[in-house]
TIKOL-498541 format. One record per atom (N, C-alpha, C): x, y, z negated. Coordinates in steps of 0.001 Angstrom, whole numbers, padded with zeros to 6 digits, always signed. Layout:
N
XYZ ...
//
This chain:
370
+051233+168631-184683 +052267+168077-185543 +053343+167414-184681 +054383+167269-185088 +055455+168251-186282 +055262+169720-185810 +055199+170178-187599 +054932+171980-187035 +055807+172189-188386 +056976+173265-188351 +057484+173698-188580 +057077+175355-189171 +057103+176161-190687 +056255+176710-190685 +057083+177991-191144 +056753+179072-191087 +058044+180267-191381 +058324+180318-192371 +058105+179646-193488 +059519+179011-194265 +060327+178339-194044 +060369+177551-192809 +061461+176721-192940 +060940+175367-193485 +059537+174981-193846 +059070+173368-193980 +058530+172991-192942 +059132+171632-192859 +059046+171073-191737 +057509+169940-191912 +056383+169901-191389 +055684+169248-191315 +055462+168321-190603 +056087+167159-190628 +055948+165959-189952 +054699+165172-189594 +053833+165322-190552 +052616+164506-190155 +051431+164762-190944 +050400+164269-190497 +049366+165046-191817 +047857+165327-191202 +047004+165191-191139 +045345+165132-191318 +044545+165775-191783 +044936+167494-191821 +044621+168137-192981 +042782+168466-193099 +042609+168378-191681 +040940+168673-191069 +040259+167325-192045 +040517+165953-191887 +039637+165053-192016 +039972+164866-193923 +040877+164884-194111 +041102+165374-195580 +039983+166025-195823 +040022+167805-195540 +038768+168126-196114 +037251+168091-195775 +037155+167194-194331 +036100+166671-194385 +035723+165735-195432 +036256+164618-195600 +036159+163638-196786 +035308+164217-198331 +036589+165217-198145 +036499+165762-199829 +035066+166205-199782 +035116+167351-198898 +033251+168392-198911 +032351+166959-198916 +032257+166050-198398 +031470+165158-198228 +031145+164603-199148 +032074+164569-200199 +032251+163725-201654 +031968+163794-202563 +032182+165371-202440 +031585+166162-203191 +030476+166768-203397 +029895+166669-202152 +027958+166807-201569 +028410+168579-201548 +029573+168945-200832 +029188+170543-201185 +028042+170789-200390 +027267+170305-199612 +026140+170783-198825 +024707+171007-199722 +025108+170351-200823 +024306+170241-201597 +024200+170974-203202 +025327+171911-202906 +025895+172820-203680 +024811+173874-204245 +024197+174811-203359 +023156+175766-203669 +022229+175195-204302 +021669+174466-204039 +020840+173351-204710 +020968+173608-206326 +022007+172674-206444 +022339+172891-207608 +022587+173922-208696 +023316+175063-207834 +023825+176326-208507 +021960+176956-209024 +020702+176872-208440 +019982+177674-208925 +019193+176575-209843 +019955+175021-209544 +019506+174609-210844 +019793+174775-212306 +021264+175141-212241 +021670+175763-213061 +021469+177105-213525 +021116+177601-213044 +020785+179361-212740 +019325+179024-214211 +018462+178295-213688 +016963+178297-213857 +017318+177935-215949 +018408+177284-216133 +019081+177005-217142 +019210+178031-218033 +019770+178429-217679 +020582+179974-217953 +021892+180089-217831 +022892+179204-216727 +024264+178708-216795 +024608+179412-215234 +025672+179056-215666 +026866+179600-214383 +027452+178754-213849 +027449+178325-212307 +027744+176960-211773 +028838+177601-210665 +029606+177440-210651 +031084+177234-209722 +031252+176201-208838 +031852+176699-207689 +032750+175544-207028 +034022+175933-206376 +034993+175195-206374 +036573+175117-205959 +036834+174572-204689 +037705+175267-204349 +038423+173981-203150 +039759+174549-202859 +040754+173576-202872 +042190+174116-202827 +042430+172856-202117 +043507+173165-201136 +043654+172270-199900 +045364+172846-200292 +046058+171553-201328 +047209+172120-201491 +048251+170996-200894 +049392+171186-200566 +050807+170586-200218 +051247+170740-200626 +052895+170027-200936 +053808+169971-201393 +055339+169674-200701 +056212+170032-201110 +057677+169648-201005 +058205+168428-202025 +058735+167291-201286 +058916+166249-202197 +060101+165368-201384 +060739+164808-202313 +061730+163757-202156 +062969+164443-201352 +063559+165488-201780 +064489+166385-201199 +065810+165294-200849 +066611+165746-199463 +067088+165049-199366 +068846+165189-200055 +068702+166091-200861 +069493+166508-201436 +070119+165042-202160 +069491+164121-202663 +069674+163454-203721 +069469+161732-202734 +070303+160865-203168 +070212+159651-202980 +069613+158682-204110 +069607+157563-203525 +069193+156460-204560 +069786+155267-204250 +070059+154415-205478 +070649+153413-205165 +069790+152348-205615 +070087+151011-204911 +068986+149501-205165 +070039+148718-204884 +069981+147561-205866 +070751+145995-205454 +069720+144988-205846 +069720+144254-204989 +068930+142591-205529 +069989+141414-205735 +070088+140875-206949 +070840+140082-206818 +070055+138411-207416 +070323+137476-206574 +069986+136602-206826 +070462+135242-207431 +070256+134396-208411 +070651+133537-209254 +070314+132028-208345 +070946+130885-209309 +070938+129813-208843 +069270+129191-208851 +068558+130172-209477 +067076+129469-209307 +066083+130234-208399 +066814+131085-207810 +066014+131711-206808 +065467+132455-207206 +065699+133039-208152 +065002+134353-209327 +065888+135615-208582 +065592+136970-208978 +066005+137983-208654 +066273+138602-209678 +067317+139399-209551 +067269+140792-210398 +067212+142285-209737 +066547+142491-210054 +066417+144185-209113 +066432+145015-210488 +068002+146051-209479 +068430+147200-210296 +068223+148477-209632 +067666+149798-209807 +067744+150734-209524 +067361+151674-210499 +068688+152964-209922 +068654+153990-210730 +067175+155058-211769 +066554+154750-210571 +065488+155992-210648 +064541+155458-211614 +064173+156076-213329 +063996+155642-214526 +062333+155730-214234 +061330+154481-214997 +060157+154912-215169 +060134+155457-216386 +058860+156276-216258 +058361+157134-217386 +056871+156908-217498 +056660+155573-217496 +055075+155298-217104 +054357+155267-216186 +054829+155734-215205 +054077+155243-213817 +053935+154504-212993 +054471+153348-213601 +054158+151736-213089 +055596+151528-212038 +056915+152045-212167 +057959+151693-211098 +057877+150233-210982 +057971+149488-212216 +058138+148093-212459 +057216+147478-211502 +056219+147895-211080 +054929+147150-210468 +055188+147745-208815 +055565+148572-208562 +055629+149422-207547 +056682+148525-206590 +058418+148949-207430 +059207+148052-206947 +059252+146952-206690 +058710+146068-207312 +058508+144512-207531 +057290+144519-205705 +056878+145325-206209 +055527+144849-204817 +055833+145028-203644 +057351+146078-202977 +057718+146375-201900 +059111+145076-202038 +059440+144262-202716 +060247+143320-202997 +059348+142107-202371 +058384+142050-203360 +057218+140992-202402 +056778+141498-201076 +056687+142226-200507 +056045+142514-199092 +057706+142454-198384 +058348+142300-198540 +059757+142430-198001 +060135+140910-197693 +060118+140549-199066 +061128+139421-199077 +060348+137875-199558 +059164+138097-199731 +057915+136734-200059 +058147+136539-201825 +058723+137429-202628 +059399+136544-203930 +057759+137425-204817 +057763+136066-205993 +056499+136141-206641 +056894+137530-207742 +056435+138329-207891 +056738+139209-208994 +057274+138822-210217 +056843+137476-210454 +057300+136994-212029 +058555+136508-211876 +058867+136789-210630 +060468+135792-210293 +061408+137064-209913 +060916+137838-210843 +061820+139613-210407 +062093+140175-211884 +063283+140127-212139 +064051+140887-213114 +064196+142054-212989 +063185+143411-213711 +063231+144401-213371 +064557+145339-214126 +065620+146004-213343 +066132+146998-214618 +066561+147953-214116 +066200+149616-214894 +066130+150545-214162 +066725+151542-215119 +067598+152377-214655 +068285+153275-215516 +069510+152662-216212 +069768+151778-216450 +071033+151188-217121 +072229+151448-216686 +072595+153184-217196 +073984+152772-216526 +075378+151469-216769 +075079+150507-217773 +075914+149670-218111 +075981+148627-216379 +074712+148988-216059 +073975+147860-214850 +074359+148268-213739 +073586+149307-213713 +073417+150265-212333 +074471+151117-211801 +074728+151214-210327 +075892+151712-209942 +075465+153238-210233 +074319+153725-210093 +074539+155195-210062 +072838+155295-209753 +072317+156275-210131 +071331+156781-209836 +070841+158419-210477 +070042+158827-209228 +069503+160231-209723 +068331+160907-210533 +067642+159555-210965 +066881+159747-211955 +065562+159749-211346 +064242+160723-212351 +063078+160872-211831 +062441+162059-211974 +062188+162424-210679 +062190+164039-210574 +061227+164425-208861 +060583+165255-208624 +060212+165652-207228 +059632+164432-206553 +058934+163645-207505 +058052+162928-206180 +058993+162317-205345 +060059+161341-205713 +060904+160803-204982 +060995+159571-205354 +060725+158730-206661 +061406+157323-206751 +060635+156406-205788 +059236+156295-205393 +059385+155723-203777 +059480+155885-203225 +059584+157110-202493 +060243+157327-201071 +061744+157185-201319 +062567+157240-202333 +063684+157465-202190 +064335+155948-202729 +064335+155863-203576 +064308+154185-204368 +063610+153297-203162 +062341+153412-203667 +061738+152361-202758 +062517+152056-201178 +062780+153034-200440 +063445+153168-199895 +064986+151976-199787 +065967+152525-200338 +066520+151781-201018 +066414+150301-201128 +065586+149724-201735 +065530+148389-201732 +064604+147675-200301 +064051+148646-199571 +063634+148317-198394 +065296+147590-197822 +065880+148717-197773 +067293+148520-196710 +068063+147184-197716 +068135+147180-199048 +068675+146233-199424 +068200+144835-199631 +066679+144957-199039 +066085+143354-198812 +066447+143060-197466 +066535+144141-196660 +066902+143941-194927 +068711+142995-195235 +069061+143653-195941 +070595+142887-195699 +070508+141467-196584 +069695+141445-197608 +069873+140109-197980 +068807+138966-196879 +068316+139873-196000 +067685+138312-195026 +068299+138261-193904 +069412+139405-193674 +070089+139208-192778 +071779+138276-193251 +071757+138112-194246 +072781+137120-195526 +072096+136090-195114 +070972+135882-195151 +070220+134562-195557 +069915+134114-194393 +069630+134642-193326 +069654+134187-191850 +070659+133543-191240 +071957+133932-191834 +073392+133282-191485 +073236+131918-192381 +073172+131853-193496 +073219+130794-194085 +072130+129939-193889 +071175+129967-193775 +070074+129364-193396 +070430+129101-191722 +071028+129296-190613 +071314+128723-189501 +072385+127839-189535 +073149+127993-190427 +074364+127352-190873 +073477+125779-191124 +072476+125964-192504 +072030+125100-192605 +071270+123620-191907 +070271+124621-191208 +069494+124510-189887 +069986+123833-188443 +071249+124020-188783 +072237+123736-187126 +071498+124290-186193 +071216+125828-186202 +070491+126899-185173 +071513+128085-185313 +071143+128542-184524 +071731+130075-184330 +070931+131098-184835 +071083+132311-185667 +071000+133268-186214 +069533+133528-185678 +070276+134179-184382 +068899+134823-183506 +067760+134226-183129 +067849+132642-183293 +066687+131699-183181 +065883+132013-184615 +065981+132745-185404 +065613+132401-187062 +064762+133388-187083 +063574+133489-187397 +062564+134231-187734 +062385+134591-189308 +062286+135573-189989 +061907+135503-191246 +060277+135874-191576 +059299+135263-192369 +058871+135426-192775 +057192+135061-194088 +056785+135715-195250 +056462+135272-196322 +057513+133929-196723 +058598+134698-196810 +059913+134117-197989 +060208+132632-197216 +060132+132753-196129 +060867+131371-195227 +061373+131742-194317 +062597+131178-193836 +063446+131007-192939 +063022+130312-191711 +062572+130885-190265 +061920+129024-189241 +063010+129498-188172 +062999+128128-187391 +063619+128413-186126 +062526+128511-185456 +062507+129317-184585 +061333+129877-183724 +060820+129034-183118 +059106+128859-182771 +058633+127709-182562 +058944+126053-182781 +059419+126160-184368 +059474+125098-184498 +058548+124573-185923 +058676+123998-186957 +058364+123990-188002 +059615+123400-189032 +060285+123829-188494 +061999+123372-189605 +061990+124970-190237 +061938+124655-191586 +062566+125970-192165 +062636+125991-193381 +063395+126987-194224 +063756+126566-195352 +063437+127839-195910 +063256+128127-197568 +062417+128789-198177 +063626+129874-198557 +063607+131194-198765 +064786+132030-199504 +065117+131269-200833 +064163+131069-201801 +064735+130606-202903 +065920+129074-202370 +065192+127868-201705 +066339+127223-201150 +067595+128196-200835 +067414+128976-200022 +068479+129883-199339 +069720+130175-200585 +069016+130668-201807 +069394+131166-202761 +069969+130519-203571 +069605+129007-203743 +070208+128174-204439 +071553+127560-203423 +071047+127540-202298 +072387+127187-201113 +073451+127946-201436 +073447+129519-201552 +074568+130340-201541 +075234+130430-202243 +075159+129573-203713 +076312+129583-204750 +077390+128171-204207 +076912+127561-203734 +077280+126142-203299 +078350+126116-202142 +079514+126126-202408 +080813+126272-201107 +080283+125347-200210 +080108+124287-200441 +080144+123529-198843 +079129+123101-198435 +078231+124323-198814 +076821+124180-198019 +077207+125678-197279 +077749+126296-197007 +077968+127913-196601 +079065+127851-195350 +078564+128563-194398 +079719+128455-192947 +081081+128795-193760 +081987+128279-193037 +083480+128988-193352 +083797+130710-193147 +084174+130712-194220 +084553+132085-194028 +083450+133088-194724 +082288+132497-195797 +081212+132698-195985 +081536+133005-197907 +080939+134097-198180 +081379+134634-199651 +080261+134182-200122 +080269+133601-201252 +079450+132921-202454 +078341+134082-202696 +077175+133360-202927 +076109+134286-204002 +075420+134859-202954 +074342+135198-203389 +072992+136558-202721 +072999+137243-203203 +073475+138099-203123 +073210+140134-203667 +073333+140854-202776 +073175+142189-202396 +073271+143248-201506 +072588+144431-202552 +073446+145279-201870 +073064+146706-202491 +072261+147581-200877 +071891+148796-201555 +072003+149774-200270 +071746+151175-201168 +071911+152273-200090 +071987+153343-200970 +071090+154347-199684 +070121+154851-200103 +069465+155827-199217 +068972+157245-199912 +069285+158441-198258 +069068+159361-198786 +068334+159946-197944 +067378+160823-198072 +066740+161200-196672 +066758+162066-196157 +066584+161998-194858 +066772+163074-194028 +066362+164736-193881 +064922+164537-194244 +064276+165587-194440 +063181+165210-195768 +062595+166743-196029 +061456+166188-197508 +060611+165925-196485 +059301+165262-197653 +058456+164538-197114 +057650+165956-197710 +056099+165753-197236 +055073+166911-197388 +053786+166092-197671 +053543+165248-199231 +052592+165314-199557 +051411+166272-199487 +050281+165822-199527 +049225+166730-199370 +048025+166234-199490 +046695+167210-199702 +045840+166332-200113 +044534+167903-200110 +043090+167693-200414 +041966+168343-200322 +041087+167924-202157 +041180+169082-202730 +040717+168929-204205 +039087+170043-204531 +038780+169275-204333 +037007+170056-204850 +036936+170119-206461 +036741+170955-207046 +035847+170385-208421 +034461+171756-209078 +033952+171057-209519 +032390+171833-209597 +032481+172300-211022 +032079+173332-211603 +032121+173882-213036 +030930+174376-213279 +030197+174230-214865 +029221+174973-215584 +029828+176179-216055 +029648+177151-216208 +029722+177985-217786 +028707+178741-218397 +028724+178380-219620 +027510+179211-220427 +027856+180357-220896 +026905+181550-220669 +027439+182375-220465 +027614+183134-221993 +026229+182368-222883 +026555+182988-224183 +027659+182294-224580 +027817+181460-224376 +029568+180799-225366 +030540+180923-224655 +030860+180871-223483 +031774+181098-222603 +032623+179884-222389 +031783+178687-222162 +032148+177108-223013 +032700+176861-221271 +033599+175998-220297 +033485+176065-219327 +033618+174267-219545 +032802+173735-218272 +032291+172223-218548 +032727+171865-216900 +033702+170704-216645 +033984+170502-215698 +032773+169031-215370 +032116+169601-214408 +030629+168566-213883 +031590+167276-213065 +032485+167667-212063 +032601+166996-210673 +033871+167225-210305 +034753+166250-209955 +035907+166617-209423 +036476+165255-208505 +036792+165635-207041 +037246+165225-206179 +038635+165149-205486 +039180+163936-205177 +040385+164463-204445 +040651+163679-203475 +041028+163977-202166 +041267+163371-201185 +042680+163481-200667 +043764+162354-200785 +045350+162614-200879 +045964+161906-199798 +046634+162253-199695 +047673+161787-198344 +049019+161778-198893 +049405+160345-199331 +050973+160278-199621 +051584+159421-199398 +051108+159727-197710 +051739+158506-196979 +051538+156878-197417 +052072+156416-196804 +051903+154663-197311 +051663+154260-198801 +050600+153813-198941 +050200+153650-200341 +050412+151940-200731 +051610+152181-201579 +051945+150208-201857 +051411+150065-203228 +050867+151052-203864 +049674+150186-204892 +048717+151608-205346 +047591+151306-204960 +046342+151949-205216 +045781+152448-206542 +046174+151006-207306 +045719+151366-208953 +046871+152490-209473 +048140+152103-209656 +048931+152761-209966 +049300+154376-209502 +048725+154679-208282 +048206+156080-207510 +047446+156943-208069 +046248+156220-209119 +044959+156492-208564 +045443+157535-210499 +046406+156089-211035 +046752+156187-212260 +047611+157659-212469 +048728+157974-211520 +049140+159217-211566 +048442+160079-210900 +047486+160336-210138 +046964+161279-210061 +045725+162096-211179 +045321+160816-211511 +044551+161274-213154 +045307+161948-213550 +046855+162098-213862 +047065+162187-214696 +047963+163469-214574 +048235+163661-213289 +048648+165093-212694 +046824+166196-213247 +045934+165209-212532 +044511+166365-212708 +044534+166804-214116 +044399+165802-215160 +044561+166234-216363 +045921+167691-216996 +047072+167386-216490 +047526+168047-216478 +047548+169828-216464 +046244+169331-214655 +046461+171099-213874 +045153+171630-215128 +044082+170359-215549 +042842+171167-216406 +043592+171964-217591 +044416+171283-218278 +044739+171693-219596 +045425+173024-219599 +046199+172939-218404 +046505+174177-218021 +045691+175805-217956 +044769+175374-217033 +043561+176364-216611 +043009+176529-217953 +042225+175453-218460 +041201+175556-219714 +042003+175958-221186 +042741+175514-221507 +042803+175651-223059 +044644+175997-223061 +045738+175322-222630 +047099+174708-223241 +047540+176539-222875 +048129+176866-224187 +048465+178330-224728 +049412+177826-225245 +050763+178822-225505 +051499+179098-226316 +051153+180918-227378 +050835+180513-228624 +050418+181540-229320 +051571+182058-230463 +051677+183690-230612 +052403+184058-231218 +051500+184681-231756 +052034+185268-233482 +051020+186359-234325 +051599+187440-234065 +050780+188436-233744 +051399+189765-233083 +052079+190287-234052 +051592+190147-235347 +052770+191157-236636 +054189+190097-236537 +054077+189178-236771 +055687+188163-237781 +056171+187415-236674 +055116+187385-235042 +055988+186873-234131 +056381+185240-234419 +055251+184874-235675 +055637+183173-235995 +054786+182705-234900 +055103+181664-234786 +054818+180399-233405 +053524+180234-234512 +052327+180178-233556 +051274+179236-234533 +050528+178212-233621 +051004+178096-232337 +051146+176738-232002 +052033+175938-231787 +052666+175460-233065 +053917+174807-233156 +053605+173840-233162 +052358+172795-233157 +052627+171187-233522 +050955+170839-232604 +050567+169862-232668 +049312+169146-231348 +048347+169651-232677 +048389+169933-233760 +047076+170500-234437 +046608+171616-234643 +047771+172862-233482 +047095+174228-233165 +047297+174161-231642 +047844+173209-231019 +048091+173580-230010 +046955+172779-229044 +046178+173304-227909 +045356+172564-227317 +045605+171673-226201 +045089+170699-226230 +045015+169875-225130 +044124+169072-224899 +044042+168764-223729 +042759+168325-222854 +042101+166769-223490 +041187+166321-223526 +041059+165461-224325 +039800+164685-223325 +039293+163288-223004 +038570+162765-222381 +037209+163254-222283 +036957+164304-223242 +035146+164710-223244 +035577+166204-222696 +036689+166455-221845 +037110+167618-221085 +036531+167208-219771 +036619+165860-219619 +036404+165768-217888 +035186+164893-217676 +035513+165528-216221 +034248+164755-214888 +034557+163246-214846 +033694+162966-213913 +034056+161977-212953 +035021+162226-212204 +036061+161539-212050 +036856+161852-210728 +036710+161051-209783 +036578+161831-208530 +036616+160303-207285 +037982+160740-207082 +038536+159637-205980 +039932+159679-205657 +040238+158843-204448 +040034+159477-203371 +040399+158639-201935 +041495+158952-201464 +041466+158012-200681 +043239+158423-199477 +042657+158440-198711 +043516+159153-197807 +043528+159472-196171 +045265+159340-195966 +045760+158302-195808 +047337+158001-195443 +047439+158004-194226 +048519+159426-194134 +049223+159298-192942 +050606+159065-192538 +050993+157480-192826 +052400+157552-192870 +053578+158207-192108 +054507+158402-192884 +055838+159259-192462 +056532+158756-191440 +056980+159283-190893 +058250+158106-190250 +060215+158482-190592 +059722+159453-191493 +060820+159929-191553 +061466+159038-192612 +061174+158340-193515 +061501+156804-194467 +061328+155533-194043 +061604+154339-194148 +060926+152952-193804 +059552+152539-194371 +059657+153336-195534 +058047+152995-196108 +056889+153372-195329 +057096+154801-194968 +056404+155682-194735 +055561+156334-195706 +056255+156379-197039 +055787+157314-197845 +056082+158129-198568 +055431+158991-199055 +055330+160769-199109 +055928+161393-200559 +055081+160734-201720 +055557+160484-202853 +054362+161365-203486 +053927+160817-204815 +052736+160992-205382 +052844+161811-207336 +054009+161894-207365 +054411+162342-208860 +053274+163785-208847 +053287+164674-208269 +052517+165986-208494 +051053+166049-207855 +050867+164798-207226 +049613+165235-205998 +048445+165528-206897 +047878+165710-207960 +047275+165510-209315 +047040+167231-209530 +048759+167803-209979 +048417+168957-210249 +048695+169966-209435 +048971+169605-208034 +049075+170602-206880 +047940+171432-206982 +046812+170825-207050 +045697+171178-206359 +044594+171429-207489 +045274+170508-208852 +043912+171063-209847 +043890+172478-209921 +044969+172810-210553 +045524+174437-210638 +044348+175387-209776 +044485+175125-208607 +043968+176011-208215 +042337+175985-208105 +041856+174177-207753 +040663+174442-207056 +039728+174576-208731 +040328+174391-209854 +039901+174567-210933 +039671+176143-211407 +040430+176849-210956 +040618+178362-210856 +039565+179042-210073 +039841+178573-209122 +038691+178330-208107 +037041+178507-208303 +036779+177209-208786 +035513+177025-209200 +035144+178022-210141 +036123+178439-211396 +035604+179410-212627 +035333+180681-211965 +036047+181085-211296 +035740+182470-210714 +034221+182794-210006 +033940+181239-208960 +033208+181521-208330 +032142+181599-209363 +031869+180921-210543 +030355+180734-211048 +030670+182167-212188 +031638+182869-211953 +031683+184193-212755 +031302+184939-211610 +031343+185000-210359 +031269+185655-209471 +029916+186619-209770 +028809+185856-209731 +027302+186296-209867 +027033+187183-210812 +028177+187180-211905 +027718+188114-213226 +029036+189336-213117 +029906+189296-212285 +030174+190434-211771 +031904+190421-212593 +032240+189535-212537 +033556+188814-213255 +034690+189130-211720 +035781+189734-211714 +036241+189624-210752 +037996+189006-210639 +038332+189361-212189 +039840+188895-212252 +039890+188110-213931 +040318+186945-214055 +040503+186551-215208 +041681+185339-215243 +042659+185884-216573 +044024+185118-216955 +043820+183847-217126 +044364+182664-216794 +044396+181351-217335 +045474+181709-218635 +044842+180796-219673 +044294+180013-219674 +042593+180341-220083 +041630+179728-219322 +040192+180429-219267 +039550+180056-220346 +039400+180024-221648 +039504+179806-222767 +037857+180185-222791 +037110+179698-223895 +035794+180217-224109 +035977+181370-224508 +036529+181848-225203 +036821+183289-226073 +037187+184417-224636 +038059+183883-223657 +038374+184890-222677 +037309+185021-221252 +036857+183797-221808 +035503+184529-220487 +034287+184730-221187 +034040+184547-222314 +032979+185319-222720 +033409+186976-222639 +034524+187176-223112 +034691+188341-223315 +034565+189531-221877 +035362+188209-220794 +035404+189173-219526 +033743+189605-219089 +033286+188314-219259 +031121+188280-219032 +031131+189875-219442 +031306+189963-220693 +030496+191067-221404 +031392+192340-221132 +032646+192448-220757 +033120+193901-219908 +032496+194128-218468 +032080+192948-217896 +031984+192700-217034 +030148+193561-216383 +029449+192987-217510 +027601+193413-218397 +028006+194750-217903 +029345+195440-219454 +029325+196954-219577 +029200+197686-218015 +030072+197234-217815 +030774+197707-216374 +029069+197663-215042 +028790+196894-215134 +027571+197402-214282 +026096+197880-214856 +026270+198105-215955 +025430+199074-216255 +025863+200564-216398 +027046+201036-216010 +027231+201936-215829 +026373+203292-214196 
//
């Protein structure tokens, strides 16, 4: 690494060996056969998957914009473009604000998407609002402590470069004089507490775009039953081991990748669009013909990281919007085939429906008793 690949993606960094060590491990595939003739002894069909998938993410096609602006009580407001849609931005942003700048989350005015507010933003799309956003307010906490370093030496009767920042205080180096950002913050509305020549208020913007995409990636196991008289397919076990770069909150990760997996199942297993072959009417027009995946669809999921941060961002991270259904897709595909394998199943359409693999089973019967 960096390896560059004849497409034209550039791979900056990445672990792909210990990834799928993790995963096989996690998954006990060693312990796989085992199982399959426990199932066998059943009368069932036991599968296993593995799709070791990547991605293209946070194109640098597109920028993002962040401002923090701060009030007379040392409160914040943080604005950026890039809209949540449930995946915790509010918690995300706020937490690279606290690791930045020392400020308590409850002392952060979140607002996102407003164009009445916001100078401009590109929305949410490709696994980009932290690497690209986040981003963003990285560079725009850098300029408000480099604001606050001036004013705070001003204060201090020190020089700039004597000023250390850090957990939300201002020190002069080896000393114990120092003053807190929120002080800082309440200083900066105040003229004749501010050097001459010094513009009122704490805010800073910044605007970042990146250089190259980032290449999420990650190692997805998952284990399948199927019975062969119903053609019922039962997901036992499912694993994923992800790499998306610097991980600034775990729960909220762990939260979109559920929710990508769910996604890639509904896909594979059941989610159809159905037409009636005579009248060509839609008869899955509404969620009460149309299928979808529902909590007594799934496994256990485990869900580890293996982070290998980027360097191509300040975060060093990768971006996590798809890492979910990169990889269900396939290693879910995966697994069905293999536990059709034994009964002589060799090609079958998603979506793998009970009705379409019973049916393939039994062409499948014809076909070798010939």
């Amino acid at each position: 690494m960096p390896y560059q690949n004849a497409l034209g993606c550039y791979y900056d960094c990445g672990d792909f060996p210990t990834s799928m060590d993790m995963a096989l491990a996690a998954a006990d595939h060693n312990g796989f056969p085992v199982r399959r003739e426990q199932s066998r002894a059943r009368g069932m069909l036991r599968g296993i998957g593995l799709a070791n998938a990547i991605e293209q993410a946070a194109s640098p096609a597109q920028s993002e914009f962040a401002e923090i602006r701060f009030d007379t009580s040392g409160s914040a407001q943080l604005l950026i473009g890039t809209k949540n849609q449930g995946q915790g931005h509010e918690t995300t942003f706020k937490q690279i604000l606290h690791e930045r700048l020392g400020l308590d989350p409850h002392d952060v005015h979140f607002t996102d998407g407003d164009t009445d507010q916001v100078a401009f933003g590109m929305g949410t799309n490709g696994s980009r609002s932290t690497v690209v956003g986040g981003s963003a307010i990285y560079l725009a906490a850098d300029k408000i402590i480099e604001k606050g370093k001036r004013i705070a030496a001003h204060l201090l009767e020190a020089q700039a470069a004597d000023l250390e920042f850090a957990d939300g205080r201002f020190t002069i180096v080896g000393t114990d004089r120092a003053l807190s950002l929120k002080e800082i913050a309440a200083a900066s509305f105040v003229p004749m507490r501010l050097p001459p020549g010094f513009d009122g208020g704490l805010y800073e913007s910044a605007t970042y775009a990146p250089s190259k995409d980032t290449y999420p990636n990650g190692c997805h196991v998952c284990e399948v039953e199927i019975d062969p008289e119903t053609g019922d397919v039962a997901i036992l076990n499912y694993v994923i081991i992800d790499d998306v770069g610097t991980v600034v909150n775990p729960l909220t990760l762990k939260g979109q990748i559920h929710g990508g997996i769910a996604q890639g199942l509904g896909q594979i297993l059941m989610e159809r669009v159905v037409y009636d072959d005579e009248s060509g009417q839609l008869v899955t027009a509404s969620f009460m013909d149309y299928a979808m995946p529902r909590a007594d669809v799934f496994s256990h999921i485990t869900v580890k990281s293996n982070p290998v941060p980027t360097k191509l961002n300040p975060l060093g991270a990768k971006g996590a919007g798809e890492a979910g259904c990169v990889g269900s897709l396939p290693s879910v595909m995966n697994a069905v085939m293999n536990a059709l394998e034994s009964v002589g199943v060799r090609q079958l359409d998603m979506p793998v429906t009970s009705d379409r693999v019973w049916k393939a089973i039994r062409i499948a019967s014809k076909e070798n008793r010939r």
